[in-house]
C-alpha positions in Angstrom: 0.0 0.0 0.0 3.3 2.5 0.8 4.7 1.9 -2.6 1.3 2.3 -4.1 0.9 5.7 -3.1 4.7 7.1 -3.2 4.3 6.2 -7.0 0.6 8.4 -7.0 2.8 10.6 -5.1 6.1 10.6 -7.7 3.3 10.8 -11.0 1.5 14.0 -9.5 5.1 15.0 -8.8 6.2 14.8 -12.2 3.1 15.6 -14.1 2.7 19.1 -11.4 5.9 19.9 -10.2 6.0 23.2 -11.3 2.1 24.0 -10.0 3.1 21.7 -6.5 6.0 23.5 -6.1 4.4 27.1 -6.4 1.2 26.2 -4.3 3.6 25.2 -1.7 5.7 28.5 -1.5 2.4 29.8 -1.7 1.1 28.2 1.5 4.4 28.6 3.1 4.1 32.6 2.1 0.9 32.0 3.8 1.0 30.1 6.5 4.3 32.6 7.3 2.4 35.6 7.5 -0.5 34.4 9.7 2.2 33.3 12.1 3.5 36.7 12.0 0.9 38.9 12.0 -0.5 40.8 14.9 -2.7 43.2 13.7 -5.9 43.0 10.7 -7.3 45.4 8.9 -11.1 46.2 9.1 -13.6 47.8 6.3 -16.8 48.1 7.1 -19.8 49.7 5.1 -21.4 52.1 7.7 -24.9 52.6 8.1 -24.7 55.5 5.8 -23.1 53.5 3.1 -19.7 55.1 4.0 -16.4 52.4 4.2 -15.5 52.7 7.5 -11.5 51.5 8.4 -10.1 50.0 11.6 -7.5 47.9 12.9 -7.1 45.6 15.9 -4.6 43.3 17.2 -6.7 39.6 16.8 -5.6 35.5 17.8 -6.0 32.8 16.2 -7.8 29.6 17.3 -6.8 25.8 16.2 -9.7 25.7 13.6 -8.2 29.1 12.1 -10.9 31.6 13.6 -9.6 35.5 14.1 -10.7 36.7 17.6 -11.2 40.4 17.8 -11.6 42.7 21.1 -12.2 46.3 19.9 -14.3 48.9 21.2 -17.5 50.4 20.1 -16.5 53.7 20.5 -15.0 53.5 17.1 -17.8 53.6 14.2 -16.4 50.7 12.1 -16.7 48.6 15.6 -20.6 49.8 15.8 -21.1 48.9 12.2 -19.5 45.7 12.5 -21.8 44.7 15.3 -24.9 45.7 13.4 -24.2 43.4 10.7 -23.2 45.9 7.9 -21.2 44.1 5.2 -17.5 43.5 6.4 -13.8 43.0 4.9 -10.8 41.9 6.5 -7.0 41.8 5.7 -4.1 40.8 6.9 -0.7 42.0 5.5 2.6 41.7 5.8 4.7 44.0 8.2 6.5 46.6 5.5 9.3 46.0 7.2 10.5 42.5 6.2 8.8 42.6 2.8 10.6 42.4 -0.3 8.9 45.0 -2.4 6.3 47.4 -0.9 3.7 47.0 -3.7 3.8 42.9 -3.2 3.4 42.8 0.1 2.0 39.5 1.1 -1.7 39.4 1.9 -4.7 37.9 2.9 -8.2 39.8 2.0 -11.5 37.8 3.3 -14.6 38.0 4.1 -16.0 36.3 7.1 -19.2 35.2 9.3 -19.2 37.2 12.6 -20.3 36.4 16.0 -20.0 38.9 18.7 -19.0 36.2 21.8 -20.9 37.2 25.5 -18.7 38.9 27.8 -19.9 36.3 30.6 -19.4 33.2 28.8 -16.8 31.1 29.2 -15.3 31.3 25.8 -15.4 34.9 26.9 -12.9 34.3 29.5 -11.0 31.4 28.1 -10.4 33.6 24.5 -9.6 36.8 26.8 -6.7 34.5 28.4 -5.2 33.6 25.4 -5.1 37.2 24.4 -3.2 38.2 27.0 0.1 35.9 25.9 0.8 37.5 23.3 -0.1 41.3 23.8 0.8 41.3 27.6 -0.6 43.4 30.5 -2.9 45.3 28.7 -5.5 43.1 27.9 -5.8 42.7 31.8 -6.2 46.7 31.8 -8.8 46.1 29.0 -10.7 43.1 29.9 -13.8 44.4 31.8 -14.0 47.9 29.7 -17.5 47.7 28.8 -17.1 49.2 25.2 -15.4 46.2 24.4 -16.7 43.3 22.5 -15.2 40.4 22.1 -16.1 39.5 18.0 -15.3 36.2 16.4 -14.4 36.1 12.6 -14.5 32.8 10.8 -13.4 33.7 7.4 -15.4 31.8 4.6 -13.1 33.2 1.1 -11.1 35.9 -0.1 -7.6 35.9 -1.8 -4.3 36.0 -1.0 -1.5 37.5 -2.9 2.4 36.5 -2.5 3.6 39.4 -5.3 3.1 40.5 -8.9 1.0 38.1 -10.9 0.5 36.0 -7.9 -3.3 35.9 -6.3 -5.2 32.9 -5.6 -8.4 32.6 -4.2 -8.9 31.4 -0.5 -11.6 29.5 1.1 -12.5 28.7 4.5 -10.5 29.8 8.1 -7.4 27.4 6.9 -7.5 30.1 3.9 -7.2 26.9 1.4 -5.5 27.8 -1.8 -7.8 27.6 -5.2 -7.4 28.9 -8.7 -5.2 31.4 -9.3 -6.6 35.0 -10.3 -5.6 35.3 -14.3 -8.0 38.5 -15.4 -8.6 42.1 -13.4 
């Protein structure tokens, strides 16, 4: 049965190598930058019909969820809440990229659930927030204007440089086709 499939292995190998080898420095590009990151970007339509722009520092959970805790005090955060139509991104720090105008990036949409500030995913996703941004989410926990918001991305696209974007689906952001026309 090993044999069997190293050869289905070897003959994908050789009849994609070139497409196997690119999809992997592609999901190495992102699997790189999702480890990295710190911060996403928000758009959000406002109630007006004006985009409305944040960011906020978010986790990750083992399914590939963004967690979110942001307050309302900023009109994108309202908006969000209310359900008006949402964008996300996650980019690449300017810093370590190669070229500023192919800066890895990840642009999705996503479902969104605002979690209850006395559950215990409340508490348990608050926790986990704390590792990585220290102290202050301690400071921030019980600030009222705060919601704790859940994004599980369903698609969007990620781009890795000049003439390469691929879609994404789902919170593992799984690579599809790649983007050929504008």
């Amino acid at each position: 049965m090993t044999l069997y499939i190293l050869i289905i292995v070897r003959i994908r190998q050789h009849a994609y190598g070139v497409a196997v080898s690119k999809l992997e420095k592609i999901a190495q590009s992102r699997d790189a930058l999702l480890k990295t990151a710190r911060t996403l970007n928000v758009c959000v339509t406002g109630a007006d019909g004006t985009p409305d722009m944040g960011t906020s520092p978010f986790i990750r959970d083992d399914v590939g969820c963004f967690y979110i805790y942001t307050s309302q005090l900023s009109s994108h955060v309202r908006s969000l809440i209310s359900g008006q139509p949402a964008h996300f991104m996650v980019i690449a720090d300017e810093s370590v990229s190669q070229n500023i105008w192919a800066r890895v990036r990840v642009k999705f949409d996503a479902d969104i659930e605002v979690i209850e500030r006395n559950s215990q995913d409340f508490s348990d996703i608050a926790a986990k927030m704390a590792e990585p941004f220290g102290p202050t989410m301690a400071l921030i926990k019980d600030f009222t204007d705060f919601h704790m918001i859940k994004l599980t991305p369903k698609k969007g696209v990620i781009v890795t440089g000049f003439a390469s974007a691929y879609e994404v689906e789902g919170p593992e952001f799984t690579i599809g086709a790649q983007l050929v026309k504008s």
